[in-house]
C-alpha positions as CSV (number, residue, x, y, z in Angstrom):
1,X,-3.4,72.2,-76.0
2,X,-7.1,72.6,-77.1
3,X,-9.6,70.5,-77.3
4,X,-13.8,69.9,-77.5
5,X,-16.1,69.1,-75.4
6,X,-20.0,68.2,-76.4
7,X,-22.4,69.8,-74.3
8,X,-25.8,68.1,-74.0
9,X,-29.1,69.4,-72.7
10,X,-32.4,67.7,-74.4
11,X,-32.2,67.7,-77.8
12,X,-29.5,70.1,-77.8
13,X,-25.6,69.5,-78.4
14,X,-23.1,72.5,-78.7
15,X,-19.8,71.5,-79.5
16,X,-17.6,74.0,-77.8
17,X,-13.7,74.4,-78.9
18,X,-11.6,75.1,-75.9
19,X,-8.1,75.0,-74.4
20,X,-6.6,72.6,-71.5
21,X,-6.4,76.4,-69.2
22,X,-9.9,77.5,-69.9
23,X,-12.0,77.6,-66.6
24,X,-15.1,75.6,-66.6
25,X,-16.8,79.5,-66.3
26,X,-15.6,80.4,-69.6
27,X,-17.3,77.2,-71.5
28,X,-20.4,78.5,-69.9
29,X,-20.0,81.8,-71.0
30,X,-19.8,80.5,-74.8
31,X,-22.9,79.1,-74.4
32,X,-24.4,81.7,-72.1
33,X,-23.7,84.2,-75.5
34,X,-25.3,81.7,-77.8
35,X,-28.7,80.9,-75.6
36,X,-28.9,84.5,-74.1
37,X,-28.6,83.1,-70.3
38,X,-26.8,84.5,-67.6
39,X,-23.5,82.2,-66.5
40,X,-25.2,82.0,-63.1
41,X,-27.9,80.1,-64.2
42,X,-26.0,77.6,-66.1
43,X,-24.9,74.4,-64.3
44,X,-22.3,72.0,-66.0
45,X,-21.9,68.5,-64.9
46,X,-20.2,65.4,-66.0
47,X,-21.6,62.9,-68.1
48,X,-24.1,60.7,-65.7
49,X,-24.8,64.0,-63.8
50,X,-22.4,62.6,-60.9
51,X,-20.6,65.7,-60.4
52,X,-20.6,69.6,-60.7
53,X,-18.2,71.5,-62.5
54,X,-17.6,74.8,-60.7
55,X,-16.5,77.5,-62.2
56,X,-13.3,78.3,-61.1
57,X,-11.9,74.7,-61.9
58,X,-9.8,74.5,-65.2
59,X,-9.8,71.8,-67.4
60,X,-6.0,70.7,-67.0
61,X,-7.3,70.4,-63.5
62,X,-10.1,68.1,-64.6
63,X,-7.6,65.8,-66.8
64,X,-9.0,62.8,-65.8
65,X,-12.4,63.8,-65.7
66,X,-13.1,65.8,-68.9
67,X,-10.8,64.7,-71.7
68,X,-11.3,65.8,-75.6
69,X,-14.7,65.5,-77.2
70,X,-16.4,63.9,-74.2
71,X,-19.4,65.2,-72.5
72,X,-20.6,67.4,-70.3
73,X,-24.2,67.9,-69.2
74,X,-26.0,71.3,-69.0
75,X,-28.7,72.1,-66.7
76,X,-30.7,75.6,-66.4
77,X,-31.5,77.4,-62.9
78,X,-35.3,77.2,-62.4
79,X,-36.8,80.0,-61.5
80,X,-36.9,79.2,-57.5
81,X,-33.3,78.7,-57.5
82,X,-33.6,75.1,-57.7
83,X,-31.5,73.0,-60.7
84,X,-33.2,71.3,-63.4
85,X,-32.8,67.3,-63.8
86,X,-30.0,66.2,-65.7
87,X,-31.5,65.2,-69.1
88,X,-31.0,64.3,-72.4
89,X,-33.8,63.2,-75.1
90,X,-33.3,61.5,-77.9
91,X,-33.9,63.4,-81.0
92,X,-37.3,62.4,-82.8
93,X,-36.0,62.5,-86.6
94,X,-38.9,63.0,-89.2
95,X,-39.4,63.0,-93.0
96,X,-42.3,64.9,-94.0
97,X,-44.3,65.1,-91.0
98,X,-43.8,61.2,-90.4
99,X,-41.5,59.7,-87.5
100,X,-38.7,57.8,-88.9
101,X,-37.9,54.8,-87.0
102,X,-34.3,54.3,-85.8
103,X,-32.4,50.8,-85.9
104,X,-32.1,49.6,-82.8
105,X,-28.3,49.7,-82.6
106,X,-28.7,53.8,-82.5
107,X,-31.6,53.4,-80.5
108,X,-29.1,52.0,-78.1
109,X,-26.1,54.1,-78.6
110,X,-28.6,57.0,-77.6
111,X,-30.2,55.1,-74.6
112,X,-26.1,54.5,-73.8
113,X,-25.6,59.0,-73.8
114,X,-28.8,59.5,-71.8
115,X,-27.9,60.0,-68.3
116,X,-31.7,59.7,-67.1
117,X,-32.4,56.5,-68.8
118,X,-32.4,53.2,-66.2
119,X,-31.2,49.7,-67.3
């Protein structure tokens, strides 16, 4: 059975089509091709940042934790090893060189997708 998943980082979404057998390794790898990074210095983790997806764990194995079209947070190695912070940043939409303000009710559905935002 296939499926999507949205992977978020910044301002960036990937939308990656994928089966219920794919390993977590092989999303990474379609997205490793795309942003010319190595697989080892991607980092994949649930929406909220709560928890690591390794790469050896398959998504039938992770039913109840990554389901069709949800999402799943990247992170980048830094360069001493360390993991970047989750985050996710609301896209700043202009027309003509001028900001574009937002109604609050998407204001808030992107407050609701950004991990690093407190309430």
């Amino acid at each position: 059975m296939s499926q999507f998943v949205r992977v978020k980082r910044k301002t960036q979404t990937w939308f990656i089509h994928c089966d219920h057998s794919d390993l977590i390794k092989t999303i990474k790898g379609e997205i490793a091709r795309i942003e010319t990074k190595r697989i080892e210095d991607l980092r994949l983790l649930t929406f909220g940042g709560d928890f690591v997806l390794e790469n050896e764990m398959s998504l039938s194995g992770l039913l109840h934790t990554v389901q069709n079209n949800d999402i799943l947070i990247l992170v980048y190695k830094n360069p001493d090893g360390s993991w970047e912070p989750p985050c996710i940043e609301k896209p700043v939409y202009e027309r003509d060189s001028t900001p574009i303000a937002l109604p609050a009710s998407m204001v808030e559905y992107l407050d609701d997708m950004n991990p690093s935002v407190s309430k």
